[in-house]
C-alpha positions as CSV (number, residue, x, y, z in Angstrom):
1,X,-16.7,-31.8,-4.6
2,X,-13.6,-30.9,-2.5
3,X,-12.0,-27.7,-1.8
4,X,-9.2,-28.7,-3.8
5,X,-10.9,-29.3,-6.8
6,X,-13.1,-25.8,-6.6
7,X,-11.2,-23.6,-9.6
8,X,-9.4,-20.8,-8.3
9,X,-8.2,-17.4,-9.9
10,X,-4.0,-18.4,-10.2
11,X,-3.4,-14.3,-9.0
12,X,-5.8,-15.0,-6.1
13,X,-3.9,-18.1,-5.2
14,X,-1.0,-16.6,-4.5
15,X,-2.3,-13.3,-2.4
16,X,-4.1,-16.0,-0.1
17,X,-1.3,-17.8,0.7
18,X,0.9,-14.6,0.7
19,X,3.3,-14.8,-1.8
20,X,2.3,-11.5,-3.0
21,X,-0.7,-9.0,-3.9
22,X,-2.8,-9.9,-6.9
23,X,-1.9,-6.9,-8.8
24,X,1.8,-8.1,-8.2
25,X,0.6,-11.6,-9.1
26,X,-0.5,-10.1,-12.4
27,X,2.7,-8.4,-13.3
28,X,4.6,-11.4,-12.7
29,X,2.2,-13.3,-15.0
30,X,2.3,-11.0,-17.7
31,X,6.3,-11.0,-17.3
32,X,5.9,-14.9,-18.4
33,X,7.3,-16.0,-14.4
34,X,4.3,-17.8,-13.5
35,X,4.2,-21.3,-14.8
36,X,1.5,-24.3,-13.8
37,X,1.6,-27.6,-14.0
38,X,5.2,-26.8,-16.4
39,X,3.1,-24.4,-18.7
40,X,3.5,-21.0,-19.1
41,X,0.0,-19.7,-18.5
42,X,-2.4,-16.4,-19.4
43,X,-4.2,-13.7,-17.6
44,X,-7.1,-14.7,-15.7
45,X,-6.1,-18.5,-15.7
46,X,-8.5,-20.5,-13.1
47,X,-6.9,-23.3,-10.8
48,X,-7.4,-25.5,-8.5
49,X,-5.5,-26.8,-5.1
50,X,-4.0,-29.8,-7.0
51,X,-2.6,-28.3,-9.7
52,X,1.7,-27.4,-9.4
53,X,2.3,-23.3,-9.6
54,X,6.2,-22.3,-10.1
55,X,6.9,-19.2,-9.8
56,X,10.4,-18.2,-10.9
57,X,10.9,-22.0,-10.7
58,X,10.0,-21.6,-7.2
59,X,7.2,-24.0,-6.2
60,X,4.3,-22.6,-4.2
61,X,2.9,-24.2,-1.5
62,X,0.7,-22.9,1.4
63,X,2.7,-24.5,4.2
64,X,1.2,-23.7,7.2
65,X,0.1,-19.9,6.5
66,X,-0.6,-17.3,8.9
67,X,-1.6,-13.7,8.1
68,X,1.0,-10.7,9.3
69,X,0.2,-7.2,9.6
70,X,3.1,-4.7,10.5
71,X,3.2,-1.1,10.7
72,X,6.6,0.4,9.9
73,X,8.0,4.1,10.0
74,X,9.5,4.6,7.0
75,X,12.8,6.8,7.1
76,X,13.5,9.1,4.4
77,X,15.3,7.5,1.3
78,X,13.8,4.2,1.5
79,X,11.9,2.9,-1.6
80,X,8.6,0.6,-1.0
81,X,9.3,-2.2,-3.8
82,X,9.7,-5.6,-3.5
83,X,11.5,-5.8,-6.7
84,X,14.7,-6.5,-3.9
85,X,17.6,-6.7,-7.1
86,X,16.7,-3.3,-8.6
87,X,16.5,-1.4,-6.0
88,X,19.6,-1.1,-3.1
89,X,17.4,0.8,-0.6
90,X,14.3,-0.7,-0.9
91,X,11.6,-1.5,2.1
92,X,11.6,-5.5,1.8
93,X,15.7,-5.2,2.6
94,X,15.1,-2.9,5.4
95,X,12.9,-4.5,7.4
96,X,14.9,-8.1,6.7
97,X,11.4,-9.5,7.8
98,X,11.9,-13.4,8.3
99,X,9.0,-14.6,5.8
100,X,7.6,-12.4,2.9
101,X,5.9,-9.3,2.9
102,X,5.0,-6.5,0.7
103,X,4.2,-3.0,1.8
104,X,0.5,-1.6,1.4
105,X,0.3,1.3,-1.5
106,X,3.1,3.1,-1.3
107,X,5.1,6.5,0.3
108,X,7.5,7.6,-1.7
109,X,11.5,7.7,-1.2
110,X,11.4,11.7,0.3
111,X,8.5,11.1,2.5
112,X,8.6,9.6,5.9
113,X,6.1,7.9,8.1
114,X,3.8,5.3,8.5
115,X,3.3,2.3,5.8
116,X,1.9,-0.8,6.5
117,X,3.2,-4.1,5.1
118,X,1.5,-7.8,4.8
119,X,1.0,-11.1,3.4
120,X,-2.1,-10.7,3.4
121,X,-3.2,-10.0,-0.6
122,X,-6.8,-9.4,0.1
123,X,-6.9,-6.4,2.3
124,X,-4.4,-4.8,-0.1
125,X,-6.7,-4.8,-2.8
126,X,-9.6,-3.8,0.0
127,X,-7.5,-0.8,1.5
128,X,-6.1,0.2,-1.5
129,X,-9.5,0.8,-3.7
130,X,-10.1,5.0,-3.8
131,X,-13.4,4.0,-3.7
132,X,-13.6,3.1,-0.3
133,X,-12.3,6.5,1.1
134,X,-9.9,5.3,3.8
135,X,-8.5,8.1,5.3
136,X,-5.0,8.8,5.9
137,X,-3.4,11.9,7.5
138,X,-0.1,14.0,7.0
139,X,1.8,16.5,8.6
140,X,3.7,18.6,5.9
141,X,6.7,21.4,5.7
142,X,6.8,23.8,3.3
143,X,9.1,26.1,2.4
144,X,7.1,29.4,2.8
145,X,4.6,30.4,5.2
146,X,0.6,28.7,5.1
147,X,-1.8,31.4,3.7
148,X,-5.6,31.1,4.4
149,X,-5.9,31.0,0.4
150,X,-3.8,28.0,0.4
151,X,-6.1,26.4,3.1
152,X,-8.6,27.0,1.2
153,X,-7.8,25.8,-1.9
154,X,-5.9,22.6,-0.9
155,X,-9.2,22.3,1.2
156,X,-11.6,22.8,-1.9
157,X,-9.5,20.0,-4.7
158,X,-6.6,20.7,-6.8
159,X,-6.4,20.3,-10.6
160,X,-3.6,17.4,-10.9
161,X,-2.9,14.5,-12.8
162,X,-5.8,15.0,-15.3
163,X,-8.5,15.2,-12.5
164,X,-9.5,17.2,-9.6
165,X,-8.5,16.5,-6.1
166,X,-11.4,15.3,-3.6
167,X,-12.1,17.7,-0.9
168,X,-10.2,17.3,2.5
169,X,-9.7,18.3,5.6
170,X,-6.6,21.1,6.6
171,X,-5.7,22.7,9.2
172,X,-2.2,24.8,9.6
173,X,-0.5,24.0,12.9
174,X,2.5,26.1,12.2
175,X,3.5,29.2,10.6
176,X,5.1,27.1,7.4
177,X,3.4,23.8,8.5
178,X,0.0,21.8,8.1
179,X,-1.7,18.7,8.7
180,X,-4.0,17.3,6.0
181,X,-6.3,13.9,5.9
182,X,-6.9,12.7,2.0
183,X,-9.3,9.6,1.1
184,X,-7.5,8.9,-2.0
185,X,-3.6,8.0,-2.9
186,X,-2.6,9.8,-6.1
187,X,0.9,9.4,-7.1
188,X,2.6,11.9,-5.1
189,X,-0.2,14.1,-4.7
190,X,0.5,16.4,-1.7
191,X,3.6,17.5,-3.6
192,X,1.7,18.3,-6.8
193,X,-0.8,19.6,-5.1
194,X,1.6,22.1,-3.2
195,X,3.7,22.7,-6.6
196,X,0.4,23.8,-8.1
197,X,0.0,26.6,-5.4
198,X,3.9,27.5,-6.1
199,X,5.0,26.0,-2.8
200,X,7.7,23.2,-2.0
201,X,7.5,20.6,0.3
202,X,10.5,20.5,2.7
203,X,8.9,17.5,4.8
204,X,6.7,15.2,4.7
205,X,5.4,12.6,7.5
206,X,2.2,10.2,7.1
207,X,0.8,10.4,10.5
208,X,-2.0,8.6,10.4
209,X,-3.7,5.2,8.1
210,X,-7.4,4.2,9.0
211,X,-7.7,3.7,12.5
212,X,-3.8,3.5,12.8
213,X,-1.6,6.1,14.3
214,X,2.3,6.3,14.2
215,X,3.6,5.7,17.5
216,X,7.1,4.0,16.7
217,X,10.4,5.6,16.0
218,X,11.4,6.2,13.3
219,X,12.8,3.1,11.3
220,X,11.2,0.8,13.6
221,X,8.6,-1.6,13.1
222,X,5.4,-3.6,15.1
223,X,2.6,-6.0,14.7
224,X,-0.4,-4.4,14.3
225,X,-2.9,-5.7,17.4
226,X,-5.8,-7.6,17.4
227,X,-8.0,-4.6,17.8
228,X,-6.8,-3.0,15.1
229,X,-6.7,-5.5,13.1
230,X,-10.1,-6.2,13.3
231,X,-11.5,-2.5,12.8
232,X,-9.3,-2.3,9.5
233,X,-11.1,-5.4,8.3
234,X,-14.5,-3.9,9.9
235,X,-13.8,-0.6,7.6
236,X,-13.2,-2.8,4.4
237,X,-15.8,-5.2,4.5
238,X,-17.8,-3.4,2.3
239,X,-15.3,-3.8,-0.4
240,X,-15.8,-6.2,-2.7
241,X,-13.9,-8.7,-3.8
242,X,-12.0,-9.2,-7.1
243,X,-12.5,-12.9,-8.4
């Protein structure tokens, strides 16, 4: 049998050849966008290399493919989305990357710092599982002065969201400032978590993703290297895939 006849999930098909991440891919099915071979199709739909995939009546072929990974410094008041006609500021607009790209989890529009962005739908799903406990770090300003109680119990978990908090590490650095390393990615959790202790965050930078520091001003963008590169996909081997 030939690769091309080996059956294929349709929202795996287009993360491998970078048209977007399969949860994307997902949403874009269940929004009736994805079409193959001129029939609107289901969830979970299997296909193989010779069958036609339009997307938005956009045909999708894996011409010539090559994996990017960027890490960007996100300014304050830009929005990581790809959906480019909602949203005016948005990440994918920023950058004005020449071939497509969608940014890795998200930071949101307050926050500034490092995000990575890719083609690459894979490792998004790999980086992005809680499970894995991929570390990412923050330096935060609040608006009143760090108390050892509030060390402690942003240290110990926090009751948000319907869950507690995993431990983590915290360390004050300045009289109203901290840095903090979490292994999960709640939707805006530092803030909640802060708001729960009665304090407000004034600023907040992400530092810090896996193996990856910020080192780039602000606004700017660059390739991740070869080395780290292949220690992000050392640290998510483990994961495992999503068929």
């Amino acid at each position: 049998m030939n690769k091309s006849d080996l059956p294929i999930r349709i929202n795996k098909y287009l993360s491998e050849i970078g048209f977007c991440s399969r949860r994307e891919a997902d949403k874009l099915i269940k929004e009736g966008r994805v079409f193959v071979n001129g029939k609107l199709i289901e969830m979970g739909l299997k296909i193989t290399l010779n069958d036609r995939i339009e997307v938005d009546g956009e045909l999708m072929v894996n011409q010539n493919y090559k994996p990017i990974y960027i890490a960007f410094n996100k300014p304050t008041g830009v929005v990581c989305t790809t959906d480019t006609g909602v949203e005016k500021n948005n990440i994918i607009d920023f950058i004005n990357f020449p071939s497509r790209i969608f940014p890795i989890g998200r930071l949101d529009k307050p926050s500034q710092g490092l995000i990575f962005l890719t083609n690459d739908g894979d490792i998004v799903n790999k980086i992005l599982r809680a499970r894995n406990f991929h570390e990412k770090e923050y330096v935060v300003t609040l608006d009143k002065p760090v108390t050892k109680e509030f060390i402690s119990s942003m240290s110990k978990g926090i009751p948000i969201l319907q869950t507690i908090t995993r431990p983590c590490i915290i360390q004050q650095i300045q009289k109203k400032e901290f840095k903090i390393i979490l292994t999960q990615g709640l939707n805006r959790q530092i803030r909640r978590m802060c708001e729960h202790l009665n304090y407000k965050v004034i600023k907040l930078k992400r530092i810090r993703i896996m193996n990856v520091c910020l080192d780039i001003e602000i606004g700017k963008w660059r390739h991740l290297s070869i080395t780290e590169i292949d220690e992000i996909k050392r640290l998510v081997e483990s994961s495992s895939k999503i068929n």
